[in-house]
Residue, then its C-alpha position, 0 to 999 in steps of 0.5 A: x517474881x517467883x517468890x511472888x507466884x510461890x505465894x500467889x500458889x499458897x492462896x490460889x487453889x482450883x476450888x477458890x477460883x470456882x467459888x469466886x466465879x460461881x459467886x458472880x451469878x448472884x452479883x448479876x442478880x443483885x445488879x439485873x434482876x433486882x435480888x433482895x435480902x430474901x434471896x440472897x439470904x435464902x439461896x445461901x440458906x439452899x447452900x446449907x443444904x448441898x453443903x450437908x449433902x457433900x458432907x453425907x458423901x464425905x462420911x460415906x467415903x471416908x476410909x473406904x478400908x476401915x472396917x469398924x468405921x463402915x460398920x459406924x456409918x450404918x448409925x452415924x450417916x443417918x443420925x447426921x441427916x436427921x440431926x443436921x436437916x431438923x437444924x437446916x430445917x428450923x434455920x430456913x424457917x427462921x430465914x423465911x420468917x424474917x425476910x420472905x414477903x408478907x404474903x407468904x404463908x408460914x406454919x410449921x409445914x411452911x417451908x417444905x411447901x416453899x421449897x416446892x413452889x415453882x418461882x422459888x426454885x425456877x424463877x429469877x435465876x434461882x435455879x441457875x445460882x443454886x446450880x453454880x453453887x453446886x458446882x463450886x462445891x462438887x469441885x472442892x469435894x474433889x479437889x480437896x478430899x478425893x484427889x488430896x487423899x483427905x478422905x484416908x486422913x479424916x474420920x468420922x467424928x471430924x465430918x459429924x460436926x463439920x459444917x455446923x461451924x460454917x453455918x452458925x458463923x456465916x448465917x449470924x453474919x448474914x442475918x446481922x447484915x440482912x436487918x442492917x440493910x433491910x432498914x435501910x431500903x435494901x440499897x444495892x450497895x448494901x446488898x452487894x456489901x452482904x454479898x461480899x461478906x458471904x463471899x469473903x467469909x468462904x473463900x477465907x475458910x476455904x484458904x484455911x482449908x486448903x493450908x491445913x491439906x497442904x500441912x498434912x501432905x507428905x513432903x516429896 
């Protein structure tokens, strides 16, 4: 038994059990309030987002000491966020592009004026999903790079590149799986699959996370 919860211990972590309960709000939107590929696809799109906004912090905070490299942030914190918010930028167009409603409006100013509109961000229980998302993040932000001591052990140039990986992966697959269940009628046991797979695909990187934090803790 305590082989058991030893290695239920390995896998099981405070962000983890975070990220799955913020994960059942869109469950819920699927089921109740009849979410399709679009939102789904678009909220975990407005993830992104927050995801390079903790990434932002991670850089500001990493080696608070090292002299040199606070003297780097000055240039690598603001090309971070042009650089990943012209690619965050051009993704959610493409994301709108193929999946929004015909009746939406798209130029090159499209989604800066989608982000805007009311019922986007307020409505259907957006606000609410985008918010839980938020938390879990915040959560591992804390967990995993504060309270860890991550933030002494990384540097600059491993959180330069960081989340391009996570959203190259996970957005092919969700974009692959999005068409797939576009055609056929968008069945909520296919939106649900979509779901899971998003769902399955971060708490597998997470887990990865977790086990490289814990190699690199001292031994007491």
């Amino acid at each position: 038994m305590a082989a058991l919860f030893s290695t239920l211990g390995r896998y099981v972590s405070l962000p983890l059990i975070v990220l799955l309960a913020a994960n059942l709000y869109p469950l819920y939107g699927v089921l109740e309030r009849g979410w399709g590929v679009f939102e789904l696809i678009f909220l975990y799109w407005m993830e992104n987002v927050v995801i390079g906004l903790f990434n932002v912090l991670k850089m500001i905070t990493n080696r608070p000491e090292d002299l040199a490299g606070n003297l780097g942030k000055l240039f690598l914190v603001p090309f971070f966020i042009f650089h990943y918010g012209m690619f965050t930028y051009v993704h959610g167009i493409f994301v709108i592009a193929l999946f929004a409603p015909e009746e939406l409006h798209l130029n090159v100013f499209g989604l800066a004026g989608y982000l805007y509109h009311r019922d986007t961000l307020f409505g259907n229980g957006m606000l609410t999903a985008l918010t839980l998302l938020i938390v879990s993040h915040a959560v591992s932000f804390y967990v995993d790079y504060v309270r860890s001591g991550d933030y002494e052990r990384t540097t600059l140039r491993e959180w330069m590149g960081a989340p391009y990986g996570r959203v190259a992966v996970l957005h092919i697959g969700l974009i692959g799986g999005g068409f797939l269940v576009a055609a056929l009628g968008q069945p909520v046991a296919g939106l649900i699959v979509l779901l899971f797979l998003k769902v399955g695909m971060d708490a597998r990187s997470l887990i990865l996370r977790h086990d490289a934090l814990q190699r690199k803790l001292p031994v007491d």
